[in-house]
BAROSE-958710 format. One record per atom (N, C-alpha, C): residue in one letter; atom name; x, y, z; residue number from 1. Coordinates in steps of 0.1 Angstrom, whole numbers. Layout:
<nodes>
aa	at	u	v	w	i
a	CA	X	Y	Z	NUM
...
</nodes>
This chain:
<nodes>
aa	at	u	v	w	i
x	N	8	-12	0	1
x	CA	0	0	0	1
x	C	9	12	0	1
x	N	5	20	-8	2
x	CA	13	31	-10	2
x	C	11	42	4	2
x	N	21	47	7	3
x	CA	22	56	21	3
x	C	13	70	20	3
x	N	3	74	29	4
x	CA	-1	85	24	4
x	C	5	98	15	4
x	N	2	109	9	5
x	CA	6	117	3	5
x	C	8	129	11	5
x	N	19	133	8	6
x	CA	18	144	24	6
x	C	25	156	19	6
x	N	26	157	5	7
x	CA	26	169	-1	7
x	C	21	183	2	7
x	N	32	194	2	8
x	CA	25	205	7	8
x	C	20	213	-4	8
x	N	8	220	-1	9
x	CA	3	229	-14	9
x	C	11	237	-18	9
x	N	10	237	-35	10
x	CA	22	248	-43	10
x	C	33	239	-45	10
x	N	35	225	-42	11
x	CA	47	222	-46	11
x	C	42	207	-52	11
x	N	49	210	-69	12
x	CA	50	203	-72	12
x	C	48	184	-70	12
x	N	43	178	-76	13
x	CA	44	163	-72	13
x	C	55	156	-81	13
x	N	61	145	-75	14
x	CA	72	140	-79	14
x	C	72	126	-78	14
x	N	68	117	-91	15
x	CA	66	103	-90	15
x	C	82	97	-82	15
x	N	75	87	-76	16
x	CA	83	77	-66	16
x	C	90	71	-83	16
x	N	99	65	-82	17
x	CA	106	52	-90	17
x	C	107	42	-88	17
x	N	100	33	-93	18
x	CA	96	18	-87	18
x	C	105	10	-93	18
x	N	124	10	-85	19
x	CA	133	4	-82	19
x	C	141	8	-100	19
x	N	145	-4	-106	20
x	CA	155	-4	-116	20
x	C	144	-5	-132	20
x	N	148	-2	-143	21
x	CA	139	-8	-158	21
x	C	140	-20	-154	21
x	N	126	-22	-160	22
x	CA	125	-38	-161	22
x	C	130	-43	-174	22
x	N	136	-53	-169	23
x	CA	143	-65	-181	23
x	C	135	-76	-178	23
x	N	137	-85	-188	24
x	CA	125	-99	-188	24
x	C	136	-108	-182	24
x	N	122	-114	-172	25
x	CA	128	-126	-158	25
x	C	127	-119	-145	25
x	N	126	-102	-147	26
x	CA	121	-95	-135	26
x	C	112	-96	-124	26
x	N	110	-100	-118	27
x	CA	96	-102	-107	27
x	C	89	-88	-115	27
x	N	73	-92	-113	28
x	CA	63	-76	-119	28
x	C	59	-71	-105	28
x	N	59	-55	-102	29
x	CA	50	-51	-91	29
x	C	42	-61	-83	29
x	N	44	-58	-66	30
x	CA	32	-65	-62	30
x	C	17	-67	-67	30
x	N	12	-75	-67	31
x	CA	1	-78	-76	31
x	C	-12	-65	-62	31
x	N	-25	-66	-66	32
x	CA	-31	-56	-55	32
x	C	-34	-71	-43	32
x	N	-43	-60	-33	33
x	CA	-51	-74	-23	33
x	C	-57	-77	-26	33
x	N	-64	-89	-18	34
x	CA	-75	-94	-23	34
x	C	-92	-85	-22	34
x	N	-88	-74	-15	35
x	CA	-97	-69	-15	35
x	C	-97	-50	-21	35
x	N	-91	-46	-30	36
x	CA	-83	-41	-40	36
x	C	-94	-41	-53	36
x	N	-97	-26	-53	37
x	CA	-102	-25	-65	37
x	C	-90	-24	-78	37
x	N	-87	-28	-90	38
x	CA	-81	-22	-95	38
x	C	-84	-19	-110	38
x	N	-78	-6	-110	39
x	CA	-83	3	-122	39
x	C	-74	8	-132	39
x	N	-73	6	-150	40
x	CA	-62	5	-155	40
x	C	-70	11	-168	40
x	N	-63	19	-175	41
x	CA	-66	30	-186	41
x	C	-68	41	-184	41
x	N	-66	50	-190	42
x	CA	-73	69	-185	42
x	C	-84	72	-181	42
x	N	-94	69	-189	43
x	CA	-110	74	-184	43
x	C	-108	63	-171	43
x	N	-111	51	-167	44
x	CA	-109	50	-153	44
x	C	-106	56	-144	44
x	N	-92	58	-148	45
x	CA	-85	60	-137	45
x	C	-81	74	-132	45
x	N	-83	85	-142	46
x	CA	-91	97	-141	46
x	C	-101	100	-135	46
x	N	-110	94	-138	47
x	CA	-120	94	-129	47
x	C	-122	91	-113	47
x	N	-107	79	-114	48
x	CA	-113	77	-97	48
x	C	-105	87	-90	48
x	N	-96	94	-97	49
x	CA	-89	103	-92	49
x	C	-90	117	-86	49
x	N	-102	120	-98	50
x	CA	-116	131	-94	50
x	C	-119	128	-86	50
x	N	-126	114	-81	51
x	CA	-138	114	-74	51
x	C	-133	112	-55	51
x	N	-136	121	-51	52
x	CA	-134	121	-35	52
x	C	-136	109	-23	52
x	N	-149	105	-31	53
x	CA	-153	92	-29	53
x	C	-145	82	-23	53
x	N	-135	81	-37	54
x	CA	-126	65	-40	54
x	C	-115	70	-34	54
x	N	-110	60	-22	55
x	CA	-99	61	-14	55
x	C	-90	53	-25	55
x	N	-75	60	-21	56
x	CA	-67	58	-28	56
x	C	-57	49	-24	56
x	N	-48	38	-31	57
x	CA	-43	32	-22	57
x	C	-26	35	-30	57
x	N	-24	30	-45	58
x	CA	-10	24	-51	58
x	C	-17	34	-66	58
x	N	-8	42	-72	59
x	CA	-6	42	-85	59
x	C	5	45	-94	59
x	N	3	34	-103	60
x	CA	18	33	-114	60
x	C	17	39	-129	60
x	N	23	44	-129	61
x	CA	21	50	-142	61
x	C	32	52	-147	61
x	N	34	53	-163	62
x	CA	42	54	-174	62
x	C	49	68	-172	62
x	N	60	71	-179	63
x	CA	65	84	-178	63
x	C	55	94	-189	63
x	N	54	88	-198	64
x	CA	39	98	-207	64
x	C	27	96	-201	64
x	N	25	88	-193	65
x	CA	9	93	-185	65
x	C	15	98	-168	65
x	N	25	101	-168	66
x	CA	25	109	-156	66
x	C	27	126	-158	66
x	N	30	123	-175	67
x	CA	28	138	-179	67
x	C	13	142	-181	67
x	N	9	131	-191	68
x	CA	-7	136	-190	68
x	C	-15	139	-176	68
x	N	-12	134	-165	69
x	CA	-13	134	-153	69
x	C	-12	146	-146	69
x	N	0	152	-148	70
x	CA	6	168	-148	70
x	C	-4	177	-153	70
x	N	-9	177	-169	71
x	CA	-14	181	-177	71
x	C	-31	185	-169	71
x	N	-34	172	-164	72
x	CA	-47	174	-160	72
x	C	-53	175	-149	72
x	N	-41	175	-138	73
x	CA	-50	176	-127	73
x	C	-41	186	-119	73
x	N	-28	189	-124	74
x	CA	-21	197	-117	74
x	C	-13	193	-100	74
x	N	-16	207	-95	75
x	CA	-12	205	-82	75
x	C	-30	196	-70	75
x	N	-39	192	-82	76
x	CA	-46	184	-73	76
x	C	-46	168	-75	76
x	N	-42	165	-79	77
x	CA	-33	150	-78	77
x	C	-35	143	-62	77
x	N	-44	136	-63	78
x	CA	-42	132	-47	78
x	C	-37	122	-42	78
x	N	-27	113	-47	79
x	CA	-16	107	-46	79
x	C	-6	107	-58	79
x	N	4	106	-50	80
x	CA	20	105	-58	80
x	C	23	94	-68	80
x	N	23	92	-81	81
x	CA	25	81	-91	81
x	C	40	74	-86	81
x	N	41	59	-90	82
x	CA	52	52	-90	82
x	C	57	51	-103	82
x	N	67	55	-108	83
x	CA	72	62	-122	83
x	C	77	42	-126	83
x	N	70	39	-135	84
x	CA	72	22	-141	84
x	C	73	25	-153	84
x	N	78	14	-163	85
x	CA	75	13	-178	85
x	C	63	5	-182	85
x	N	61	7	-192	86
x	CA	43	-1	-198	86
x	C	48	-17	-192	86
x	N	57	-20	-200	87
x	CA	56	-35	-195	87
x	C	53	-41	-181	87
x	N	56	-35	-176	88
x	CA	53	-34	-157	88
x	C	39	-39	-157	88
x	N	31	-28	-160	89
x	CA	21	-28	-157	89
x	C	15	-44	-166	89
x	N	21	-39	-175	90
x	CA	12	-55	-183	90
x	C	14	-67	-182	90
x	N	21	-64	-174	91
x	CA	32	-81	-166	91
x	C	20	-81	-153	91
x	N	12	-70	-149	92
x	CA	6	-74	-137	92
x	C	-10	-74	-145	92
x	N	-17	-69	-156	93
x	CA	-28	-71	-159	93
x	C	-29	-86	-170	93
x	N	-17	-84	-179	94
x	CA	-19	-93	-188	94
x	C	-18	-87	-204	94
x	N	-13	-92	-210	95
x	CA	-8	-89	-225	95
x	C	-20	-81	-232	95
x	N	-32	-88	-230	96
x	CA	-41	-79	-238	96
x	C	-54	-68	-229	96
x	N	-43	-63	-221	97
x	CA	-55	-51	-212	97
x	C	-45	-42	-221	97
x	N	-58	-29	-221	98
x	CA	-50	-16	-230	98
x	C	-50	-6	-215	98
x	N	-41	-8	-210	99
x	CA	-35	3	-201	99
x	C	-31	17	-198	99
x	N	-28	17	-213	100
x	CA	-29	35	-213	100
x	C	-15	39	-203	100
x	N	-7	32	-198	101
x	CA	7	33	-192	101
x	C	-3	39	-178	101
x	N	-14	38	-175	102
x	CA	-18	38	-158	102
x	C	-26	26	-150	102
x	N	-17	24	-141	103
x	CA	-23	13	-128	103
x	C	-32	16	-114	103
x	N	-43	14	-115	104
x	CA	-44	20	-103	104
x	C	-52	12	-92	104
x	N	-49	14	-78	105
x	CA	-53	-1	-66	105
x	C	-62	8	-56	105
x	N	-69	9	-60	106
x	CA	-81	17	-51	106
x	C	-92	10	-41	106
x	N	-101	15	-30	107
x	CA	-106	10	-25	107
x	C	-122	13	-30	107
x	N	-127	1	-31	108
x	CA	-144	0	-32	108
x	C	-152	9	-25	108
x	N	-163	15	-33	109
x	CA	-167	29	-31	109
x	C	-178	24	-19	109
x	N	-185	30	-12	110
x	CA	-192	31	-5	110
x	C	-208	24	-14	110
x	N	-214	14	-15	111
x	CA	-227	12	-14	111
x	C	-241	17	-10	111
x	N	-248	24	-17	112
x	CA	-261	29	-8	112
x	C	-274	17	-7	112
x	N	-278	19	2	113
x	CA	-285	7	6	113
x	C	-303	13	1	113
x	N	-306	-1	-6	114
x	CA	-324	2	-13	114
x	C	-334	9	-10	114
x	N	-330	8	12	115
x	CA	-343	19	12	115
x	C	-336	31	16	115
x	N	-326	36	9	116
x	CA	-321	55	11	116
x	C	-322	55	-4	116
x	N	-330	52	-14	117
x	CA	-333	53	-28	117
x	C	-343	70	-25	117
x	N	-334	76	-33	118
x	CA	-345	91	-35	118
x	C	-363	82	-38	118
x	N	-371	92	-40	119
x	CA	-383	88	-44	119
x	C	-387	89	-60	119
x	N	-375	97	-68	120
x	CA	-376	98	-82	120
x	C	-365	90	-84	120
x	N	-359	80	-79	121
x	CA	-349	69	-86	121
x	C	-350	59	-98	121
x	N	-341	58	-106	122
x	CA	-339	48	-115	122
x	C	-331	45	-114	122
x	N	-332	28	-113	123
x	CA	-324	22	-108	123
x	C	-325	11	-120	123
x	N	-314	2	-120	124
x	CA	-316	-7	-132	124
x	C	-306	-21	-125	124
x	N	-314	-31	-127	125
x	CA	-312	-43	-121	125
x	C	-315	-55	-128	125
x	N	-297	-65	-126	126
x	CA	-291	-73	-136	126
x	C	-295	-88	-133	126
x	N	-297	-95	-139	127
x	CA	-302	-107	-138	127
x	C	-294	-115	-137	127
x	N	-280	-122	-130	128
x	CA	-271	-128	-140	128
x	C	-265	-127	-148	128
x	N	-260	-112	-153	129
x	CA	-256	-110	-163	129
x	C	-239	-109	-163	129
x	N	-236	-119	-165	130
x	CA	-220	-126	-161	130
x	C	-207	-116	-164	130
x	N	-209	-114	-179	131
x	CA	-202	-106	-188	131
x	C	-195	-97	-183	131
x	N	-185	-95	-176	132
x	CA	-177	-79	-177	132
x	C	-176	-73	-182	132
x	N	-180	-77	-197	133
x	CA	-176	-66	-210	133
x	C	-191	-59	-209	133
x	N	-203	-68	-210	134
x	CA	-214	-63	-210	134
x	C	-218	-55	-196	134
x	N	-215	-58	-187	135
x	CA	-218	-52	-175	135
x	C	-213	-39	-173	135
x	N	-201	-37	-177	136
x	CA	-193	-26	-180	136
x	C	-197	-15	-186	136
x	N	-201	-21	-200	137
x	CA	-209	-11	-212	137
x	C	-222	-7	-203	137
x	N	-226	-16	-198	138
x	CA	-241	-11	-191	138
x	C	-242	1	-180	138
x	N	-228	-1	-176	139
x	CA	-225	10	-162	139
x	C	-225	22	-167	139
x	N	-218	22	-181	140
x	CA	-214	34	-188	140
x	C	-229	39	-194	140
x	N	-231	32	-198	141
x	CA	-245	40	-208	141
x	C	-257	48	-194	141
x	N	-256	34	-179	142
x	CA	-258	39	-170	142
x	C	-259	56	-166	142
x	N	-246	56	-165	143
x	CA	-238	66	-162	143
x	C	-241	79	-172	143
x	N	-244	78	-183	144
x	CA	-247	85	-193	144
x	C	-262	93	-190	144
x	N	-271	83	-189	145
x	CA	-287	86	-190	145
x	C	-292	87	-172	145
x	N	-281	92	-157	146
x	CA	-285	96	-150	146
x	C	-288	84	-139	146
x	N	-284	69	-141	147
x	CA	-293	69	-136	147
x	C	-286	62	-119	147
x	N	-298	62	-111	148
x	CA	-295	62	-99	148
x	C	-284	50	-92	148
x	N	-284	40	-97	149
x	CA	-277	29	-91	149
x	C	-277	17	-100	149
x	N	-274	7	-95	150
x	CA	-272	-7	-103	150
x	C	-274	-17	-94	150
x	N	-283	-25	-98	151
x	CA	-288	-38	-86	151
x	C	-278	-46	-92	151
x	N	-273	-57	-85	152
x	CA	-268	-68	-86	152
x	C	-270	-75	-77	152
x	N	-262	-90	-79	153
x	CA	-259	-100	-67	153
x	C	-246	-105	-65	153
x	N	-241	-108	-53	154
x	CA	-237	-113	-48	154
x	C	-223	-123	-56	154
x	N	-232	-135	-60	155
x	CA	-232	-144	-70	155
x	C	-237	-143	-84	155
x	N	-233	-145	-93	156
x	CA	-237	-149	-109	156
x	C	-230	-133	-112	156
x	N	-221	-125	-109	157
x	CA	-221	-114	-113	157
x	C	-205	-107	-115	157
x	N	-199	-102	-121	158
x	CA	-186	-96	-123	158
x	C	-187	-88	-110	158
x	N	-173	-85	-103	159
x	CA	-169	-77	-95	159
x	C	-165	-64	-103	159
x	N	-168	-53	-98	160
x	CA	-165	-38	-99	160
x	C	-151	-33	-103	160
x	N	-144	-44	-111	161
x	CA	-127	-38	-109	161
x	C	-127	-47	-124	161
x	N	-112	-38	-131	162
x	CA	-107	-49	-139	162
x	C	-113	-46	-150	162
x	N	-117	-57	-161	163
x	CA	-124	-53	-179	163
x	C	-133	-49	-173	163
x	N	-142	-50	-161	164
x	CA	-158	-45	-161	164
x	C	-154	-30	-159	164
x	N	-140	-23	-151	165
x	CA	-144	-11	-150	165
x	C	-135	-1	-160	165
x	N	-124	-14	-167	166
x	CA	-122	-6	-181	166
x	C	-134	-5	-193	166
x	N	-146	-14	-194	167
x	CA	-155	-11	-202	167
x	C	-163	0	-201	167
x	N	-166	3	-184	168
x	CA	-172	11	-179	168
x	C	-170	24	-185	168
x	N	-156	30	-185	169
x	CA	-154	40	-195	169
x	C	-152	49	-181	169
x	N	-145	47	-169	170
x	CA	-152	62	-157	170
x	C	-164	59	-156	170
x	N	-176	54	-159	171
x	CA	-191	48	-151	171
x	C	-190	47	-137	171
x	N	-179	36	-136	172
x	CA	-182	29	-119	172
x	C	-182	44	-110	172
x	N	-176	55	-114	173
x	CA	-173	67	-104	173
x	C	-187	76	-103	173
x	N	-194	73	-114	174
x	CA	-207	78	-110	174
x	C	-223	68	-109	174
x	N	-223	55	-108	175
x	CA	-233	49	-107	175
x	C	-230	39	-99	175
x	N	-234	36	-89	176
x	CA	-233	28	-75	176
x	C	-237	19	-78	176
x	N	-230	4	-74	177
x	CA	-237	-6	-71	177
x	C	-242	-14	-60	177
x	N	-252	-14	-58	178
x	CA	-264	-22	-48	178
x	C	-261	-36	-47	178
x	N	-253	-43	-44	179
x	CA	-252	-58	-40	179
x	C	-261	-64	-29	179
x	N	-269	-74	-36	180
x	CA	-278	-82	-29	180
x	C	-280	-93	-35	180
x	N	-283	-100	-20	181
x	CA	-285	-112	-19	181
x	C	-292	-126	-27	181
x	N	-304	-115	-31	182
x	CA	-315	-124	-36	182
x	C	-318	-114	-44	182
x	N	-317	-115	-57	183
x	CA	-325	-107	-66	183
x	C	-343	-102	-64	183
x	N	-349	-115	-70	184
x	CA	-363	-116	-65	184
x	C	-363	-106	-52	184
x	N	-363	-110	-39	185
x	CA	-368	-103	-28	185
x	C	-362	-91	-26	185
x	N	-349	-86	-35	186
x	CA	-347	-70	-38	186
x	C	-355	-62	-44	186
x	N	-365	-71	-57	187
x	CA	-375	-65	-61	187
x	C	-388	-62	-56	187
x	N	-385	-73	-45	188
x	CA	-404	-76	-35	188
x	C	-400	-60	-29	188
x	N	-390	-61	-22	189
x	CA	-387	-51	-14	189
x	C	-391	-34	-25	189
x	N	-383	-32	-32	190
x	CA	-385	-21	-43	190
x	C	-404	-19	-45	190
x	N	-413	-31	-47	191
x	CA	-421	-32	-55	191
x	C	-429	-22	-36	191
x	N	-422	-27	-26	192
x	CA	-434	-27	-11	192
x	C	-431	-10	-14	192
x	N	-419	-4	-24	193
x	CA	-414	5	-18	193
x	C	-421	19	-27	193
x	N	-431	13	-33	194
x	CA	-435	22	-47	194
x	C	-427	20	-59	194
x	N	-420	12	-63	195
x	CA	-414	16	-75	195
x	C	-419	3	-84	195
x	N	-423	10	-97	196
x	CA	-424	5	-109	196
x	C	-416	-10	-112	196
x	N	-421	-17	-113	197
x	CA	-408	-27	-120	197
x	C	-412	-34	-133	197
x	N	-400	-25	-143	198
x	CA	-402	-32	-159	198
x	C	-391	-40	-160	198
x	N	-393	-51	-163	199
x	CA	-388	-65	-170	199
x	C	-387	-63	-186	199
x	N	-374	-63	-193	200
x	CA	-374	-63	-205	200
x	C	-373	-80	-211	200
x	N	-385	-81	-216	201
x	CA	-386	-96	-221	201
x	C	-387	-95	-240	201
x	N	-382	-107	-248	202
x	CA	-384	-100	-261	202
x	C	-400	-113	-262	202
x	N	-402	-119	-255	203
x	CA	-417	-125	-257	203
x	C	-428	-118	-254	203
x	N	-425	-108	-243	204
x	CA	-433	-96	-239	204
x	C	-447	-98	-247	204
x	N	-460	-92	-243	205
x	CA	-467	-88	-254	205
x	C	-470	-69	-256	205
x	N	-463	-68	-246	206
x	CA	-463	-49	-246	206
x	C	-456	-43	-252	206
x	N	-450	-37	-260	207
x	CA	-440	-25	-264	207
x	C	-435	-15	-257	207
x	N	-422	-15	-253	208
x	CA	-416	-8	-248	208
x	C	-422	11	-254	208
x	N	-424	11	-258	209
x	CA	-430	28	-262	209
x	C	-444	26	-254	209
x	N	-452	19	-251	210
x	CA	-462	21	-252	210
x	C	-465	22	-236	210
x	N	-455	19	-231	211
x	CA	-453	20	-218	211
x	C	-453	34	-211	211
x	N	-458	41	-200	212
x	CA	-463	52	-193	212
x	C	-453	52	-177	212
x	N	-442	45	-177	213
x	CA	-437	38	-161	213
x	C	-432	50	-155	213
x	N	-441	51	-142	214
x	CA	-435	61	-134	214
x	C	-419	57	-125	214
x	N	-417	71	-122	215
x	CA	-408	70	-110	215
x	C	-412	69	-98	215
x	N	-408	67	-86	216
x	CA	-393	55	-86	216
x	C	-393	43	-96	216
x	N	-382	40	-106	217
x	CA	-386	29	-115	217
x	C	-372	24	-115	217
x	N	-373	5	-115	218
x	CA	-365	-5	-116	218
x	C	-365	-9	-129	218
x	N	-353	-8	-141	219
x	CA	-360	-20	-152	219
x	C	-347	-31	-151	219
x	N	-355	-41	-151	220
x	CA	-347	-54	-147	220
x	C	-346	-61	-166	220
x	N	-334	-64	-163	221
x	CA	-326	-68	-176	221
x	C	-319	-86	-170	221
x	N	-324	-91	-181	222
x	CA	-317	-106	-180	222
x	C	-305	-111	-191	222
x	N	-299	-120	-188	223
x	CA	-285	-125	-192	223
x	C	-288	-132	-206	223
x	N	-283	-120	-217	224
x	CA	-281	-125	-232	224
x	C	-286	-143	-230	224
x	N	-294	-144	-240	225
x	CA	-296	-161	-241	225
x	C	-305	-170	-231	225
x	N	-304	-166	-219	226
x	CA	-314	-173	-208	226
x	C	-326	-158	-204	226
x	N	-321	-150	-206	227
x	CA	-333	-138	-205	227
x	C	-335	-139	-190	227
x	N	-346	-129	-179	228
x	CA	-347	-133	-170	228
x	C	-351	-149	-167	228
x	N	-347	-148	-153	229
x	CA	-350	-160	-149	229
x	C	-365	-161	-142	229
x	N	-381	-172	-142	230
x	CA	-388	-176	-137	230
x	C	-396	-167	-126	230
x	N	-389	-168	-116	231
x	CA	-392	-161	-103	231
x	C	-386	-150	-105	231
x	N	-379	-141	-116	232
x	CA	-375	-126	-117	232
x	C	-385	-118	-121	232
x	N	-393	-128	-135	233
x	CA	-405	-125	-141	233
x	C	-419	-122	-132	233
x	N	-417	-128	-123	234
x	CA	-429	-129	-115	234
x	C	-428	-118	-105	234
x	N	-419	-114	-103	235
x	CA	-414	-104	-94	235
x	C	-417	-91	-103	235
x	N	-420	-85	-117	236
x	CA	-422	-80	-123	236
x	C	-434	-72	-124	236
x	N	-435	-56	-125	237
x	CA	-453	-56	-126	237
x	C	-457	-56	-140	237
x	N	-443	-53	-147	238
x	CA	-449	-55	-163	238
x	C	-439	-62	-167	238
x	N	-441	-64	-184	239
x	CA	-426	-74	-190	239
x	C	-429	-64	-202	239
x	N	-420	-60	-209	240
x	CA	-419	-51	-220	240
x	C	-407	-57	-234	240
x	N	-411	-53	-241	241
x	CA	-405	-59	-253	241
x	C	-399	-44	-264	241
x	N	-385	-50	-269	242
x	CA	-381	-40	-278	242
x	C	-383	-45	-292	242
x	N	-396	-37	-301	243
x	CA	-404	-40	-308	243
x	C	-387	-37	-324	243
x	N	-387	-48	-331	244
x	CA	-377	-47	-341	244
x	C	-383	-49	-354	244
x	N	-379	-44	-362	245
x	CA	-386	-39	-377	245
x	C	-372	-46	-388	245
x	N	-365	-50	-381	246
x	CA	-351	-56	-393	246
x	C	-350	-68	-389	246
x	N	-343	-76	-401	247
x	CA	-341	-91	-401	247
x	C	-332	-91	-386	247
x	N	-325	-89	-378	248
x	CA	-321	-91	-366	248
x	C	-332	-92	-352	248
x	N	-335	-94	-348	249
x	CA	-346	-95	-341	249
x	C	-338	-99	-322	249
x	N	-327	-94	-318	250
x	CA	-321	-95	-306	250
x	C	-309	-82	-304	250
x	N	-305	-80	-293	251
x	CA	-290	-71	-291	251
x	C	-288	-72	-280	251
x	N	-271	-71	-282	252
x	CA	-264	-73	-271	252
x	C	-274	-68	-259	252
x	N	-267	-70	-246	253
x	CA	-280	-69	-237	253
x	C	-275	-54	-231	253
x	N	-259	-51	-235	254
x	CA	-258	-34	-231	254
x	C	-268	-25	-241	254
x	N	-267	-24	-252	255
x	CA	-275	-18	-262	255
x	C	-291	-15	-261	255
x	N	-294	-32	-258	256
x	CA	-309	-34	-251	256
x	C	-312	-27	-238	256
x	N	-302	-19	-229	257
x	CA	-302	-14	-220	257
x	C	-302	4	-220	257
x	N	-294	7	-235	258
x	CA	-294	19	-237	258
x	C	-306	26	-247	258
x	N	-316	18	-254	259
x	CA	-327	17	-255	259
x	C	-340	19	-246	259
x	N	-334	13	-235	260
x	CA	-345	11	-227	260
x	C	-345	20	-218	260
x	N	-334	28	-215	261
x	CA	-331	34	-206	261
x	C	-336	50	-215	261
x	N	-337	52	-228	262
x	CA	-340	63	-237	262
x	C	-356	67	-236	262
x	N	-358	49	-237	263
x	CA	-373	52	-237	263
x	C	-384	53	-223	263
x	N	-378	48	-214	264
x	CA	-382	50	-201	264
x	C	-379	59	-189	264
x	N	-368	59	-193	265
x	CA	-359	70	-183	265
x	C	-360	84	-182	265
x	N	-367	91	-197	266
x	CA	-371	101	-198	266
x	C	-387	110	-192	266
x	N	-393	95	-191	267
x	CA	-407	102	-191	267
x	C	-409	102	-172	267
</nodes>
């Protein structure tokens, strides 16, 4: 863990040197903990750097992203970079993460809990939906159209770090995730609580346009291929369908999300 930052205002920051160049057969950086968010590309990791939020723990960066670093946040930088070469870092993510020459080992943001939900919330909640890549995109488009949080579980679900929060794009810094237990009785709970709950189904017999869903509103989205699950359905007060006019008749389930979020989220 990197030592606090104890930099005095007006003076300059000055990345640490993390030991000699690496040559191959080097040991890579300590890898993070086990309980260690970690965050790797610019928009990430920019982001968590804004955000006040996200406690800081380790960050490694390239000598050109500790300039861009300079460039953009100045003397508010709120920890000191460890000056590494790209390979470094990719020796600790893996050959095919696009890193952008920054590493960063941050602490998991605070969680707001279902019933401190404002009374105009939109919230959007995942069925299983395994995918990092997909979960990721969903945070972001999230993050785009306002909206309040992100349900998830426990189990069947990508953790908050890593491809899910390089897909994210900077999402995870503005859209919270809600971890629980039991999907279903997250929504009984939501449903005791006033809030709408739309189920996007493509068997649906309703059209998503035709739909009137007030706020507080949940729309629950299921996992590419198995769709929701049985008892998610039922937990639903409507099922809504995205009505398609082209020989394709499905989409990814981020896209189905940024659709749905266009057409509900507004009214």
């Amino acid at each position: 863990m990197a030592p606090p930052d104890t930099r005095k205002p007006g003076r300059p920051f000055r990345p640490r040197h993390h030991g000699r160049p690496a040559h191959p057969g080097d040991p890579p950086p300590r890898p993070a903990g086990d309980d260690a968010i970690v965050l790797y590309g610019w928009h990430p990791v920019c982001e968590a750097l804004a955000n006040e939020k996200r406690g800081l723990r380790r960050l490694l960066a390239s000598e050109n992203a500790i300039l861009r670093l300079q460039e953009t946040f100045g003397e508010s930088l709120r920890i000191a970079p460890e000056l590494v070469r790209p390979a470094e870092i990719g020796r600790l993510l893996g050959a095919d993460a696009v890193h952008q020459g920054l590493y960063l080992e941050a602490d998991p943001l605070p969680a707001p809990a279902l019933d401190a939900m404002p009374e105009d919330a939109l919230l959007l909640a995942l069925d299983q939906i395994t995918d990092p890549h997909n979960v990721g995109a969903i945070v972001r488009t999230a993050a785009a159209f306002g909206v309040t949080g992100i349900v998830t579980t426990v189990r069947h679900a990508p953790g908050a770090t890593g491809v899910l929060a390089k897909s994210a794009s900077g999402g995870l810094e503005h859209v919270p995730f809600i971890t629980v237990r039991n999907l279903a009785e997250a929504l009984i709970t939501l449903g005791e609580r006033g809030f709408t709950r739309v189920g996007l189904d493509s068997d649906a017999e309703v059209e998503l346009g035709a739909l009137n869903a007030q706020r507080p509103l949940v729309i629950v989205l299921g996992a590419e291929g198995k769709g929701l699950r049985e008892r998610t359905r039922s937990c639903c007060d409507t099922l809504a369908r995205i009505p398609f006019s082209g020989a394709i008749r499905s989409l990814n389930v981020s896209n189905a999300a940024a659709i749905t979020l266009y057409a509900l989220g507004r009214k």
